[in-house]
Backbone as numpy.savetxt, mean C-alpha at the origin, in Angstrom:
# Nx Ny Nz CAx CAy CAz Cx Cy Cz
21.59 0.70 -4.18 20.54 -0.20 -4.56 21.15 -1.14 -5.60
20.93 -2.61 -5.71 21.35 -3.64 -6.50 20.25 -4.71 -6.80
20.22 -5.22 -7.69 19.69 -6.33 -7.62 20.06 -7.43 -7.05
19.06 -8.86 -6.88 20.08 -9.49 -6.34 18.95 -10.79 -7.17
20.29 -12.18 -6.32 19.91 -13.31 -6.90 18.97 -14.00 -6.30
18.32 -14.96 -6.86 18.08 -16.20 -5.82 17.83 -16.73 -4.44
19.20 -16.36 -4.23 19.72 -16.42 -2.91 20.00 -14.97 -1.68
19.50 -14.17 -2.50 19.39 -12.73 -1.95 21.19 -12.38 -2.23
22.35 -12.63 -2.93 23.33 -12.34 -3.39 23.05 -11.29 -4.69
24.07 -9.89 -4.50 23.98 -8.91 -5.12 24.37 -9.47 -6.27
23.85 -8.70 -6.95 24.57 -9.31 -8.75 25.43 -8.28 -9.46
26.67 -8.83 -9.62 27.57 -7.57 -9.97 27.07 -6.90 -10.90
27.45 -5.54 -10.95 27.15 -4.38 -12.26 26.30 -3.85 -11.65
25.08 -4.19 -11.13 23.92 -3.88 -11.04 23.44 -2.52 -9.87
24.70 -2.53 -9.18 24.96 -1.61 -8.39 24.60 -0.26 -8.56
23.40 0.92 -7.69 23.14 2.02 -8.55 23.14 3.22 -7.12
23.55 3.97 -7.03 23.54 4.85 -6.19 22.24 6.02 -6.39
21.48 6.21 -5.31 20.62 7.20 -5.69 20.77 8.57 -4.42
20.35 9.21 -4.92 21.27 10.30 -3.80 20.00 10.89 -3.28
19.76 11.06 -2.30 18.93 12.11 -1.75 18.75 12.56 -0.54
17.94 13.42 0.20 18.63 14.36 1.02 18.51 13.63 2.54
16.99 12.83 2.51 17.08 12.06 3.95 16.50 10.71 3.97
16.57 9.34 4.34 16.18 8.33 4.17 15.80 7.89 5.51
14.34 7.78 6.31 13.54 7.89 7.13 13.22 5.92 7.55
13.97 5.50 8.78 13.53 3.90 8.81 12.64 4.10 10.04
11.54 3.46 10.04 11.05 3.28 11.56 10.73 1.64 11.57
11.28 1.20 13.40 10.92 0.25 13.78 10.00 0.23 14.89
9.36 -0.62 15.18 8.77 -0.24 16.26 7.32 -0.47 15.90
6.18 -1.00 16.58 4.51 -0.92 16.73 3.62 0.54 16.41
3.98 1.83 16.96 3.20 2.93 16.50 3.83 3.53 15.65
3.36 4.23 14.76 3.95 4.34 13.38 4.50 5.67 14.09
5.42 6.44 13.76 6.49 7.22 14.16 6.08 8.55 12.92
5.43 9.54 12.83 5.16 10.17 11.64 5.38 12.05 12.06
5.74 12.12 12.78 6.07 13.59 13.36 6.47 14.39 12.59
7.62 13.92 11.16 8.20 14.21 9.92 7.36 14.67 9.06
6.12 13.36 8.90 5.35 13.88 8.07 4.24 14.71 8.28
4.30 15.16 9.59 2.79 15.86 9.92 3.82 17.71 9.62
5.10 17.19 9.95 5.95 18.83 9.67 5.83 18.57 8.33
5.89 17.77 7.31 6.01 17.94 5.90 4.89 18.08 5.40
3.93 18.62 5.69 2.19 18.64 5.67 1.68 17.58 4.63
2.01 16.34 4.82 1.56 15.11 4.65 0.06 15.02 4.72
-0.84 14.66 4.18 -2.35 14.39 4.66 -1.90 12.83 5.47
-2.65 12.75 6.75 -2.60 11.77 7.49 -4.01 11.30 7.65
-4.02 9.83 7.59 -5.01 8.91 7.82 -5.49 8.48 9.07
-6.77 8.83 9.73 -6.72 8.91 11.35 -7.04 7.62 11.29
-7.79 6.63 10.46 -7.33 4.82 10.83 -6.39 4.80 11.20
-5.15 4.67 10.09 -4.07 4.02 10.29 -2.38 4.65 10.80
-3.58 5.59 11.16 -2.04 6.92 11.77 -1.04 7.36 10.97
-1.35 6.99 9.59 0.11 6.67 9.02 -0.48 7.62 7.71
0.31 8.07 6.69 0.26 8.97 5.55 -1.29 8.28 4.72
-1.69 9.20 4.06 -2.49 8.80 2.85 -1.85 8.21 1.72
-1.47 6.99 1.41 -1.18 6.90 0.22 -1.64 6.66 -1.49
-0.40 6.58 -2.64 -1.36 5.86 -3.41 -0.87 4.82 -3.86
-1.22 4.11 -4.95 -0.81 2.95 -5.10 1.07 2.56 -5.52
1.40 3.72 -5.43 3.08 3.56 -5.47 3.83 4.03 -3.81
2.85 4.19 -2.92 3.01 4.13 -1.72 4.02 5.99 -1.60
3.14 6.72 -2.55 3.60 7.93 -2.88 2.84 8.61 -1.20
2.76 9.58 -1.14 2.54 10.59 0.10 1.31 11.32 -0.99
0.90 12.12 -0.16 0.27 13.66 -0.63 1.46 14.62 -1.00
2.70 14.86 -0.98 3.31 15.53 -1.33 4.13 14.48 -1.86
4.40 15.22 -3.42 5.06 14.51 -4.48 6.59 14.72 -3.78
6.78 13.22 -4.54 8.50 12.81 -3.88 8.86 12.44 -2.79
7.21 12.32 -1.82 7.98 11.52 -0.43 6.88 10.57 -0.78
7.80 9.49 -0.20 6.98 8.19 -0.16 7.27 7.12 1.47
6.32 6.44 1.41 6.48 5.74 2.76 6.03 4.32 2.45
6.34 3.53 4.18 6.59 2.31 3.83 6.54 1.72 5.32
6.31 0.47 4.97 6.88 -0.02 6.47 5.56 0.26 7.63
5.95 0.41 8.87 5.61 0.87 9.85 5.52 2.25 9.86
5.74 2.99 9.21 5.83 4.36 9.38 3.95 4.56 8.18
4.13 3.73 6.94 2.37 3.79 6.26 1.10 3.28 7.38
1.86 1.99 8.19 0.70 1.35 8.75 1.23 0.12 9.75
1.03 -0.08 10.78 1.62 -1.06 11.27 1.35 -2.17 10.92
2.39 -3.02 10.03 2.04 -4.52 9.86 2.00 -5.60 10.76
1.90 -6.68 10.15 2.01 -7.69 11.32 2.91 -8.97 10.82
3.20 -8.61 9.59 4.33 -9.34 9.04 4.99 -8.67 8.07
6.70 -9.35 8.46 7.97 -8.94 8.06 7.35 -8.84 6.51
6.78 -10.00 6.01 6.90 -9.68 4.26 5.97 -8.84 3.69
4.87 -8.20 4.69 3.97 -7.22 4.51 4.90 -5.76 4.39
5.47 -6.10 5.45 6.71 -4.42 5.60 7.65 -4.37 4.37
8.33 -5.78 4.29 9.21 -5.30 2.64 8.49 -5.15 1.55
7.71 -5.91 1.02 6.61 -5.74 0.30 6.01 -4.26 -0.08
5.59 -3.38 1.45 5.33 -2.26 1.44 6.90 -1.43 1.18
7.85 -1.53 1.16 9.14 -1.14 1.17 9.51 -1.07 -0.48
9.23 -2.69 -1.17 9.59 -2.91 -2.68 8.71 -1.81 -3.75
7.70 -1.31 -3.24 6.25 -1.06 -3.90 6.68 0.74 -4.07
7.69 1.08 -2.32 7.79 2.56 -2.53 8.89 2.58 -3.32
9.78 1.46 -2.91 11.35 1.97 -3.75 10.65 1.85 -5.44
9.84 1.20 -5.71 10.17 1.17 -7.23 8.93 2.83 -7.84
8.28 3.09 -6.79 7.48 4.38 -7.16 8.41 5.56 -6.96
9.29 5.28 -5.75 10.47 6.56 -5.98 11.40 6.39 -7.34
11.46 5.48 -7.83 12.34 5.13 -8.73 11.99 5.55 -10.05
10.69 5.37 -10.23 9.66 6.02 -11.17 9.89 7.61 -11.31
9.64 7.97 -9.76 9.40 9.22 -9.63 10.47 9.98 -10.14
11.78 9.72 -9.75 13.16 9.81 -10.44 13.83 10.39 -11.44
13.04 9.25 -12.34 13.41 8.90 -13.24 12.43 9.38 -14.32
11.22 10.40 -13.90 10.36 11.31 -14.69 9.39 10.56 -14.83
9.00 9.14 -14.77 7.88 8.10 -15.78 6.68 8.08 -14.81
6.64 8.93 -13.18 5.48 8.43 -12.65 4.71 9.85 -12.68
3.41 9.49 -12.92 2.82 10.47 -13.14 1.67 10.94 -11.81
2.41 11.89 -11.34 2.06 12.51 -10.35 0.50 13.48 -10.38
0.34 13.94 -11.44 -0.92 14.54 -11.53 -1.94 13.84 -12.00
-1.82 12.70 -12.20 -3.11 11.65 -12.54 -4.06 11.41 -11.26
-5.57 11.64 -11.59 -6.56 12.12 -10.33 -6.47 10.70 -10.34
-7.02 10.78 -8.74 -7.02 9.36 -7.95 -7.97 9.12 -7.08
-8.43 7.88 -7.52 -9.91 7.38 -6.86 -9.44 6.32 -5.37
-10.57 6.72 -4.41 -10.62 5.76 -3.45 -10.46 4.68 -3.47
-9.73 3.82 -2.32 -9.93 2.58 -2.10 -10.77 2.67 -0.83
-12.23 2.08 -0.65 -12.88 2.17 0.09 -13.48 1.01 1.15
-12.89 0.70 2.11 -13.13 0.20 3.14 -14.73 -0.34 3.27
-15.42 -1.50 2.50 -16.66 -1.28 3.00 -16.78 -2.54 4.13
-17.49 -3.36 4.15 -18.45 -4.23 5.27 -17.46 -5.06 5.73
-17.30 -5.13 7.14 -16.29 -5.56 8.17 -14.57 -5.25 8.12
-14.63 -3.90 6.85 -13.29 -3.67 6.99 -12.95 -2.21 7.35
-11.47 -2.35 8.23 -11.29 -1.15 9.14 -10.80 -0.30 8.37
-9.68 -0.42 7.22 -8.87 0.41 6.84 -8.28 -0.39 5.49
-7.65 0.50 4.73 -7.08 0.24 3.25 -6.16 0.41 2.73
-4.56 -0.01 2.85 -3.60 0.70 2.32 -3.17 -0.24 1.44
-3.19 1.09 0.25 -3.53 2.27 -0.40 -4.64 2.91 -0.08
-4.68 4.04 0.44 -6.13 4.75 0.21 -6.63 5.23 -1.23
-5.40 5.59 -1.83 -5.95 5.98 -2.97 -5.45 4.95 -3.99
-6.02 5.05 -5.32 -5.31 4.45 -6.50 -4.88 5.80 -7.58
-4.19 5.92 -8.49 -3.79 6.91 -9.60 -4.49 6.17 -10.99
-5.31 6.81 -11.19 -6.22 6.77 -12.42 -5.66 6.85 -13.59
-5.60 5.39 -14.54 -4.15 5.42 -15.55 -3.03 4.65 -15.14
-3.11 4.17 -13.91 -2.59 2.97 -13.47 -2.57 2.04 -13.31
-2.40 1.14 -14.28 -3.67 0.11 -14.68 -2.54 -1.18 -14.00
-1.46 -0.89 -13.28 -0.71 -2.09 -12.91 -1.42 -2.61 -11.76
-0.88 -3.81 -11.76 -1.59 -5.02 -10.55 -0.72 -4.56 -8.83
-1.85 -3.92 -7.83 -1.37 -3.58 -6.95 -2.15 -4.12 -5.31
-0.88 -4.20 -4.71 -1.51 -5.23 -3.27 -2.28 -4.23 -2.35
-3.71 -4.52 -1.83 -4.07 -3.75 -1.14 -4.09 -4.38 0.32
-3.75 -3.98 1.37 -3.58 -4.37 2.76 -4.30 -3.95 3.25
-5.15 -4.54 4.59 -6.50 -4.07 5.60 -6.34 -5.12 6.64
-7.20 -4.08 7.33 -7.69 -5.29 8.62 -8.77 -5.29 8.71
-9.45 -6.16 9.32 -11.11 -6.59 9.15 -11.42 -5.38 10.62
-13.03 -5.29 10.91 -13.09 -4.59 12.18 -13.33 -5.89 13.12
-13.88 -7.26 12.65 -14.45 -8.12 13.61 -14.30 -9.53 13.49
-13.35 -10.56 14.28 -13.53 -11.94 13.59 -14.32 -12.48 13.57
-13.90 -13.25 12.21 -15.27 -14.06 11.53 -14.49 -15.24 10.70
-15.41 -15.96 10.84 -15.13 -17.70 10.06 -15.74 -17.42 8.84
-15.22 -17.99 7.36 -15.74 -18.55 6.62 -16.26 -17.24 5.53
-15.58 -16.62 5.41 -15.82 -15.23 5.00 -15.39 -15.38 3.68
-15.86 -14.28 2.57 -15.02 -14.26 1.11 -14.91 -12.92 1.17
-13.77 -12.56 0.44 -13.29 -11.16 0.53 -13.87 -10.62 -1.03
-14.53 -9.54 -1.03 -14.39 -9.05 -2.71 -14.17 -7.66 -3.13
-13.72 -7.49 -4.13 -12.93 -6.15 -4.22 -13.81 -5.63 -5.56
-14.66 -4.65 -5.49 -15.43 -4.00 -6.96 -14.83 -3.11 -6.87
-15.20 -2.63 -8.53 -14.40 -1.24 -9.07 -15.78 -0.96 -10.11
-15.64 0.14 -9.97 -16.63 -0.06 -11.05 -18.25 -0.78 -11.07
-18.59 -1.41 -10.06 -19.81 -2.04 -10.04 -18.78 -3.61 -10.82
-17.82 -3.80 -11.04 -17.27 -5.05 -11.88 -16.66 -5.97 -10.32
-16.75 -7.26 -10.18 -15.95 -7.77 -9.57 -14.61 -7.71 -9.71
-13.64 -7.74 -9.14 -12.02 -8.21 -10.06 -11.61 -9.34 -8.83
-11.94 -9.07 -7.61 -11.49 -10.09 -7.10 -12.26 -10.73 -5.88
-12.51 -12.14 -5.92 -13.50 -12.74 -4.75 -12.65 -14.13 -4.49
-12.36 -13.80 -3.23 -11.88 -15.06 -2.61 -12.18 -15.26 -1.57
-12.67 -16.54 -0.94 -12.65 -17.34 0.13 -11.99 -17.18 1.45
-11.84 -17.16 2.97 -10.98 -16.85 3.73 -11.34 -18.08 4.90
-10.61 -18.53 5.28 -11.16 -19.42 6.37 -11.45 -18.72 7.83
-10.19 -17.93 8.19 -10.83 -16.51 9.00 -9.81 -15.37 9.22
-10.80 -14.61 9.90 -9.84 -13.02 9.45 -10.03 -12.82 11.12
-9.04 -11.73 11.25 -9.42 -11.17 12.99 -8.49 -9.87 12.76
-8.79 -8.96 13.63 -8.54 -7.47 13.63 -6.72 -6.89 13.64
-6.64 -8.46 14.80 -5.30 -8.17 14.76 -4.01 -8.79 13.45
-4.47 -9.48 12.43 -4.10 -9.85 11.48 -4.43 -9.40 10.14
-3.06 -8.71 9.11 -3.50 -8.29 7.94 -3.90 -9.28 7.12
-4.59 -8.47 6.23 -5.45 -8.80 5.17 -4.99 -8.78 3.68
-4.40 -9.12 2.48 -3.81 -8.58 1.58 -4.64 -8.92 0.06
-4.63 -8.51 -0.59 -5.13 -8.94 -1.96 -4.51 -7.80 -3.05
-4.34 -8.83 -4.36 -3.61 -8.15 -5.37 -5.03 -8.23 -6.18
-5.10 -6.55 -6.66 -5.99 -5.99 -7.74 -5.54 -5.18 -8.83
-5.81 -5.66 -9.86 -5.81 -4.52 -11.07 -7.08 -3.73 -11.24
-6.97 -2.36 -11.04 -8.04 -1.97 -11.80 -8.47 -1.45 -13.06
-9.80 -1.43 -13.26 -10.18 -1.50 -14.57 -10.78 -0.54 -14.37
-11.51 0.36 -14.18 -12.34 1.65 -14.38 -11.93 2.78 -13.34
-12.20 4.15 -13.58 -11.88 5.15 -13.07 -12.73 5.46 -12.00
-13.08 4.62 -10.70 -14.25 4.83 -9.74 -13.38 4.05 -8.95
-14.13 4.34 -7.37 -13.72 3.64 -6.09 -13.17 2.22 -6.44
-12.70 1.99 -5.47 -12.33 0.47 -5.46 -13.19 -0.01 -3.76
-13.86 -0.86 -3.89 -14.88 -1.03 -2.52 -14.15 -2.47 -2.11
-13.86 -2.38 -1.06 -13.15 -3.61 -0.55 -14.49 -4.27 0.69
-15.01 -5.07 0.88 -15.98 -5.97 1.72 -15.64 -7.23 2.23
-15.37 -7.97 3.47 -14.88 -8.79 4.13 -16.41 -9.60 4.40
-17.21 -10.41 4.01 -18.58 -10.72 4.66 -18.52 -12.32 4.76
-19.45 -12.61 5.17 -19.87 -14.11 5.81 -20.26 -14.77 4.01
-19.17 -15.82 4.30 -19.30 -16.57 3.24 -20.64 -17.01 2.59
């Protein structure tokens, strides 16, 4: 693992080896999870793919997922994105600073939306994290809003959404309750 520049060029020094026992890629449209149903993973029957939380951690501490293997995306920068989010929660994890026993509240799927990844959030995690969905039905002219708490944190505008295209929004949360995600008619 390295950092890199600008230009996606490694930056010397920065070079870090992390060792561990198996490193899991899937390509491909159906998420590939056979691993994790032997690693008694809790699995998400939406999205076929692991339960996660907001460090794209598993139900069992120290595996984390990503990619096509959490949820099938529909774009490349949705998959690294989901990729940047686990490497830096394994990195955490590592490195002792992520806190694994912090209870964790829903992210909850409400009105015209199918699914939520993250399912969960870690309570005490107060960093700004992308939540991905797909709507169940297209629609024009829609605003997306994300409560926590009975508080808004985020309402935006959409010109349109459809089932087969993700959905993304960056939320911080602020209180220790669901996070309700709603897709509705503008």
């Amino acid at each position: 693992m390295a950092k890199v520049d600008e230009n996606r060029k490694v930056i010397p020094g920065t070079e870090e080896t992390i060792s561990c026992d198996l490193l899991v890629l899937a390509v491909g449209l159906i998420p590939e999870n056979e691993l994790s149903v032997k690693a008694g993973i809790e699995m998400d029957p939406r999205t076929r793919g692991p339960v996660l939380d907001n460090h794209f951690m598993t139900s069992v501490p120290g595996i984390f997922a990503a990619g096509n293997v959490a949820v099938v995306f529909d774009l490349v920068d949705y998959v690294s994105e989901s990729g940047e989010i686990a490497a830096r929660g394994a990195a955490a994890y590592l490195n002792g600073t992520l806190d694994t026993e912090a209870e964790a509240v829903e992210t909850v799927p409400g009105e015209n939306v199918n699914f939520i990844v993250p399912q969960r959030m870690r309570v005490g995690s107060r960093d700004e994290t992308t939540l991905f969905m797909r709507v169940k039905k297209p629609e024009k002219s829609v605003r997306l809003t994300c409560e926590n708490g009975g508080e808004t944190l985020v309402s935006k505008k959409l010109k349109t959404v459809a089932p087969p295209e993700m959905v993304a929004c960056t939320v911080t949360p602020k209180h220790d309750a669901p996070l309700v995600v709603d897709v509705k008619e503008a």
